[in-house]
N, CA, C and O of each residue as an XYZ file, in Angstrom:
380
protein
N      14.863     -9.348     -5.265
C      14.560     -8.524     -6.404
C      13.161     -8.876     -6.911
O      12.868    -10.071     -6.867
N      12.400     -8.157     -7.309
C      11.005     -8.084     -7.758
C      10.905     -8.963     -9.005
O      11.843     -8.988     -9.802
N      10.121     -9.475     -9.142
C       9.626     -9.810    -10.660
C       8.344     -8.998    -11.198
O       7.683     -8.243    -10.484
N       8.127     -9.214    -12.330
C       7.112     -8.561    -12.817
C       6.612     -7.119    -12.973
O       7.377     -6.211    -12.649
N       5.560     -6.875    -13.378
C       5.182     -5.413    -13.528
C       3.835     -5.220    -12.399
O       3.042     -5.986    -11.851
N       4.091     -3.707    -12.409
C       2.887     -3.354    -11.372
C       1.174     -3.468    -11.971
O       0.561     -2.826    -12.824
N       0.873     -4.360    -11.262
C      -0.816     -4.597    -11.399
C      -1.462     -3.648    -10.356
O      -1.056     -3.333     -9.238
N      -2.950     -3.156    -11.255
C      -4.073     -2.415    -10.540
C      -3.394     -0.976     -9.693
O      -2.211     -0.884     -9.365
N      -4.352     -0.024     -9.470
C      -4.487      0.900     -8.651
C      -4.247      0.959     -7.301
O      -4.473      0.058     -6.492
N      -3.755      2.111     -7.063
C      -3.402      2.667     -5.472
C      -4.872      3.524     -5.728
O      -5.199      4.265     -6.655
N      -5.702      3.039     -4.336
C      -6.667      3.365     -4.000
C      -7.053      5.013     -3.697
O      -7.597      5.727     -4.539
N      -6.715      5.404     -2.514
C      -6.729      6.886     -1.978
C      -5.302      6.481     -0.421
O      -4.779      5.511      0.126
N      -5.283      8.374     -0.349
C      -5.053      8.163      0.796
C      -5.305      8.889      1.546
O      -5.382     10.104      1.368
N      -5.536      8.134      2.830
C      -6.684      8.995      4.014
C      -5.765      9.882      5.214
O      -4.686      9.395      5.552
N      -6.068     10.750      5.632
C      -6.036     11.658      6.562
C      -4.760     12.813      6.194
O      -4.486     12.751      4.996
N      -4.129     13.591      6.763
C      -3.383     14.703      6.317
C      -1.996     14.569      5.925
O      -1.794     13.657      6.728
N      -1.558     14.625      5.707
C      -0.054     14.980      5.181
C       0.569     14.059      3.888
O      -0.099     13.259      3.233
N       1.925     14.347      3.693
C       2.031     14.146      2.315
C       3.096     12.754      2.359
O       3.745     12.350      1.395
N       3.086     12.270      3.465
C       3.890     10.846      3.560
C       4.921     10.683      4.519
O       5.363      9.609      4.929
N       5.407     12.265      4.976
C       6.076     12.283      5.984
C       5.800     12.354      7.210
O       4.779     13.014      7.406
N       6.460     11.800      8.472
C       6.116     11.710      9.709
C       6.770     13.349     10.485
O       7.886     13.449     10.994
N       6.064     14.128     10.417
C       6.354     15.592     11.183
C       6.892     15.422     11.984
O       6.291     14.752     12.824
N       8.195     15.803     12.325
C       8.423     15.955     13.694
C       9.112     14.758     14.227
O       9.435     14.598     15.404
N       9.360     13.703     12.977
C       9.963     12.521     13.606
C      11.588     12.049     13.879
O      12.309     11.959     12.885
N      12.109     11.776     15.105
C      13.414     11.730     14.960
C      14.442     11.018     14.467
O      14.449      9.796     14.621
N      15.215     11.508     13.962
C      16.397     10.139     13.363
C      16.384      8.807     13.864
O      16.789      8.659     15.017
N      15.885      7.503     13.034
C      16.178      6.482     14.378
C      14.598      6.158     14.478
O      14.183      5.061     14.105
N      13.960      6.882     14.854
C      12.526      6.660     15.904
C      11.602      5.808     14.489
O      11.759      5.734     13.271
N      10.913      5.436     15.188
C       9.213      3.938     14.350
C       8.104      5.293     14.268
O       7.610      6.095     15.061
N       8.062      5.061     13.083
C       6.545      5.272     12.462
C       5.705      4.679     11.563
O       6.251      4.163     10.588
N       4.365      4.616     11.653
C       3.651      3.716     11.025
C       2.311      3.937     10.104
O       1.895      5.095     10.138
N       1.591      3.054      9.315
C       0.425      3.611      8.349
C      -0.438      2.829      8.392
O      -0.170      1.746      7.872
N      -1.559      2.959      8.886
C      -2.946      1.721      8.304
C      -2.935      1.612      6.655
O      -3.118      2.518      5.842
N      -2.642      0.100      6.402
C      -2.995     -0.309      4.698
C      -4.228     -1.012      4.926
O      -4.336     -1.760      5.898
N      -5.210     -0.826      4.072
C      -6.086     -1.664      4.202
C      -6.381     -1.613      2.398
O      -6.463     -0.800      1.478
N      -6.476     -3.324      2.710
C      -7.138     -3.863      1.116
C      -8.295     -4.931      0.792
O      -8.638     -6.090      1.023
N      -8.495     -4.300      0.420
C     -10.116     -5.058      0.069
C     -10.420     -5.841     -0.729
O     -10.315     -5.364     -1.859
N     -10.859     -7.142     -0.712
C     -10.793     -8.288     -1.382
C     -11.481     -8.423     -2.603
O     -12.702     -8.552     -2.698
N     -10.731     -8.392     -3.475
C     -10.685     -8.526     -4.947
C     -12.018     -9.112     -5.516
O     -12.391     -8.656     -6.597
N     -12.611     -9.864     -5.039
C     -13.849    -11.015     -5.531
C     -14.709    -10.008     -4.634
O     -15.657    -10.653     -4.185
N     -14.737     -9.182     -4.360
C     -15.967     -7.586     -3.632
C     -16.603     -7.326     -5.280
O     -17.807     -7.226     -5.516
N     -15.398     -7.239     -6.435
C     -15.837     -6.276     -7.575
C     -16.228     -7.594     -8.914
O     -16.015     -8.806     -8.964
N     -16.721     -6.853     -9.628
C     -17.583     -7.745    -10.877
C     -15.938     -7.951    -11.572
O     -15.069     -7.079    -11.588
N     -15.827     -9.286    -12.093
C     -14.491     -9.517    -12.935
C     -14.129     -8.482    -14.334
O     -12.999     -8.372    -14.809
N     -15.031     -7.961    -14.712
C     -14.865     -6.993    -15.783
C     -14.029     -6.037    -15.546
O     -13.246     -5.628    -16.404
N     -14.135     -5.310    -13.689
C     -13.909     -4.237    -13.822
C     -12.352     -4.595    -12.894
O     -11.254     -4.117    -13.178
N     -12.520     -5.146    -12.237
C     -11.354     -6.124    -11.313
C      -9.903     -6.595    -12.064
O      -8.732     -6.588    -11.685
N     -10.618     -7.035    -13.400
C      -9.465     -8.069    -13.833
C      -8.554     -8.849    -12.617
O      -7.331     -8.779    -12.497
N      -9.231     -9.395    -11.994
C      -8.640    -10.431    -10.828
C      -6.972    -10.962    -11.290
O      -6.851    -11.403    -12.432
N      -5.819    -10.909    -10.455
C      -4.529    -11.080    -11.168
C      -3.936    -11.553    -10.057
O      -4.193    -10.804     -9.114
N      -3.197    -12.542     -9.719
C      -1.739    -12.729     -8.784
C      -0.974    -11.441     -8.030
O      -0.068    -10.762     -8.512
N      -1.442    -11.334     -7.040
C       0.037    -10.113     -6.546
C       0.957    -11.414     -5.685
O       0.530    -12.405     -5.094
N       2.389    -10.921     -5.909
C       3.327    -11.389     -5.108
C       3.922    -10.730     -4.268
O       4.317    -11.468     -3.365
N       4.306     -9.203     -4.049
C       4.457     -8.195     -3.459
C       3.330     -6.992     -3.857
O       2.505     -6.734     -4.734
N       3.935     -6.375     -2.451
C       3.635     -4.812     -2.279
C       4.628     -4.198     -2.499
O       5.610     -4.871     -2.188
N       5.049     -2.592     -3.148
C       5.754     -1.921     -3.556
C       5.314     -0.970     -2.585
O       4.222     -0.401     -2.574
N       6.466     -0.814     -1.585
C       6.674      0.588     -0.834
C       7.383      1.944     -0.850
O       8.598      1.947     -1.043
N       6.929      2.744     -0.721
C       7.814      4.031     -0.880
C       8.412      4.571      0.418
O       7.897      5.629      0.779
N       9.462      4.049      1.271
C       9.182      4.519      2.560
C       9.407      6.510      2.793
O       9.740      7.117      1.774
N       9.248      7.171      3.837
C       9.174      8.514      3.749
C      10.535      9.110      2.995
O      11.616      8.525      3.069
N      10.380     10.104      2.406
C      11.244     10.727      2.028
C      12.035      9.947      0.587
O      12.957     10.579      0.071
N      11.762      9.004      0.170
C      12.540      8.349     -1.028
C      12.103      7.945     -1.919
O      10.910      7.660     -1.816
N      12.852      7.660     -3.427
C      11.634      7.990     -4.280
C      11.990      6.409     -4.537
O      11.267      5.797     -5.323
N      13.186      5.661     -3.838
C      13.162      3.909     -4.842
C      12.256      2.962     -3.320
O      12.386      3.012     -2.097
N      11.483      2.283     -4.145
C      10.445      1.297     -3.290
C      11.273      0.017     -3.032
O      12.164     -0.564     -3.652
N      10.439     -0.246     -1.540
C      11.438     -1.553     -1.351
C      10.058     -2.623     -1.951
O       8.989     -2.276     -2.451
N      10.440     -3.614     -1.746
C       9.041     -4.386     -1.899
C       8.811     -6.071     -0.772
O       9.563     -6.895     -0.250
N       7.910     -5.929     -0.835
C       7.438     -6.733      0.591
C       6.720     -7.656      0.326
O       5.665     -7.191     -0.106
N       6.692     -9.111      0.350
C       6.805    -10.455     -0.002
C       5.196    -10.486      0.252
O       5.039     -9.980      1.364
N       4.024    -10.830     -0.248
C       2.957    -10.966      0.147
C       1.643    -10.774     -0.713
O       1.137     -9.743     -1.157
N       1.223    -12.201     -0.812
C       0.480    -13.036     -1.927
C      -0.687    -13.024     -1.657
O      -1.160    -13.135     -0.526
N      -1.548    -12.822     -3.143
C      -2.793    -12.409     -2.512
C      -3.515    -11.925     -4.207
O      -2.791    -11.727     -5.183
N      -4.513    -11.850     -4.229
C      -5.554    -11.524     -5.320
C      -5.758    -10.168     -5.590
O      -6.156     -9.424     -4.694
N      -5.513     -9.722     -6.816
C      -5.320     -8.116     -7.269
C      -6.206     -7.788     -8.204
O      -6.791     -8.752     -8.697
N      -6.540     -6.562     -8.670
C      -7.048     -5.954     -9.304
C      -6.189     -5.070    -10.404
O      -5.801     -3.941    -10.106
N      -5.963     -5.555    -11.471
C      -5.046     -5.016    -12.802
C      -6.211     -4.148    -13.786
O      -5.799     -3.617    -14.817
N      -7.638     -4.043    -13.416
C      -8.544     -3.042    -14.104
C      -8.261     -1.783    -13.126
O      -7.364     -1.517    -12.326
N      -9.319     -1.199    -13.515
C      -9.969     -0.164    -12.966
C     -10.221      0.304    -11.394
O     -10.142      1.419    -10.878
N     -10.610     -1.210    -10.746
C     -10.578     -0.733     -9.413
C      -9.408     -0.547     -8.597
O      -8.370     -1.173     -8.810
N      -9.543      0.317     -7.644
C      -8.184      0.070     -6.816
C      -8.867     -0.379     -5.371
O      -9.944      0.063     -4.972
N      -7.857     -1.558     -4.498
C      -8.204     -1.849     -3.999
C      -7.082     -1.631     -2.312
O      -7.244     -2.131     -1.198
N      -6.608     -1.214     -2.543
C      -5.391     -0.570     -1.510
C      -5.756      1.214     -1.115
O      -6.184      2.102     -1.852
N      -5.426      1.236      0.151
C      -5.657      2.809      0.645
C      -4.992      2.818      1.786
O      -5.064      1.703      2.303
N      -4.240      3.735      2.556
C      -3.162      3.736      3.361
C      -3.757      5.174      4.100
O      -4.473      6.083      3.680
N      -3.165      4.935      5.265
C      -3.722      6.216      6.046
C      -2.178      7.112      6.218
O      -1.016      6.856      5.902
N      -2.861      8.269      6.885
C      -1.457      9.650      7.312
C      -0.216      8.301      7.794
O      -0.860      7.279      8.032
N       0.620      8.175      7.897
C       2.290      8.198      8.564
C       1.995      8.517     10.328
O       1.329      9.529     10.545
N       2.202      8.154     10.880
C       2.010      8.704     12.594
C       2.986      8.220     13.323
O       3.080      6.996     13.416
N       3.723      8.890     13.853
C       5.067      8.385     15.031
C       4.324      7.206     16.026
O       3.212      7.132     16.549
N       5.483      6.361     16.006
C       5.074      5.117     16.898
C       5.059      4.002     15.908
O       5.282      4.178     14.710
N       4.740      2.639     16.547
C       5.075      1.543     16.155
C       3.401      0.858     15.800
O       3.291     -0.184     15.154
N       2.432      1.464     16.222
C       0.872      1.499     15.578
C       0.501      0.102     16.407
O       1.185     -0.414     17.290
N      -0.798     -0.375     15.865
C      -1.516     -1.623     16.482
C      -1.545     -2.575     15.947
O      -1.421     -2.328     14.748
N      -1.698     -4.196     16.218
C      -1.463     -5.253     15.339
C      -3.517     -5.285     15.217
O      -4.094     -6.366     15.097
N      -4.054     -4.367     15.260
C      -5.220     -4.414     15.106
C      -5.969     -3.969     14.020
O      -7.194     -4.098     14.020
């Protein structure tokens, strides 16, 4: 179970569709590039630099988030520092 409240902005998100994997079958892996950008990039004013302990996910189609264990330096201002690409069938790259 989660603690706490949600810190900082969801960044953008890149390429087409609205979170769902088109065309994907019951059962079958699909996947998203997250990329986040390190907090000490932005001036502390605008950053407010903060503790994350999780990520809050929405997986396709549902509106309750699971959340995913993983510690790391946040942004509770203005910037957002998270951006996620389209959903794409398959199991994606560890790259």
């Amino acid at each position: 179970m989660r603690q706490g409240a949600q810190s900082g902005r969801f960044r953008s998100r890149r390429g087409r569709g609205g979170g769902e994997a088109s065309g994907l079958a019951p059962g079958a892996t699909a996947n998203a590039l997250l990329r986040i950008t390190d907090a000490g990039n932005y001036p502390a004013a605008q950053c407010h630099p903060t503790a994350a302990q999780y990520l809050q996910v929405y997986p396709p189609g549902q509106t309750t988030p699971i959340y995913v264990a993983y510690t790391s330096t946040g942004c509770a201002g203005t910037v957002g520092i998270l951006s996620v690409s389209a959903l794409q069938p398959g199991s994606g790259s560890a790259s």
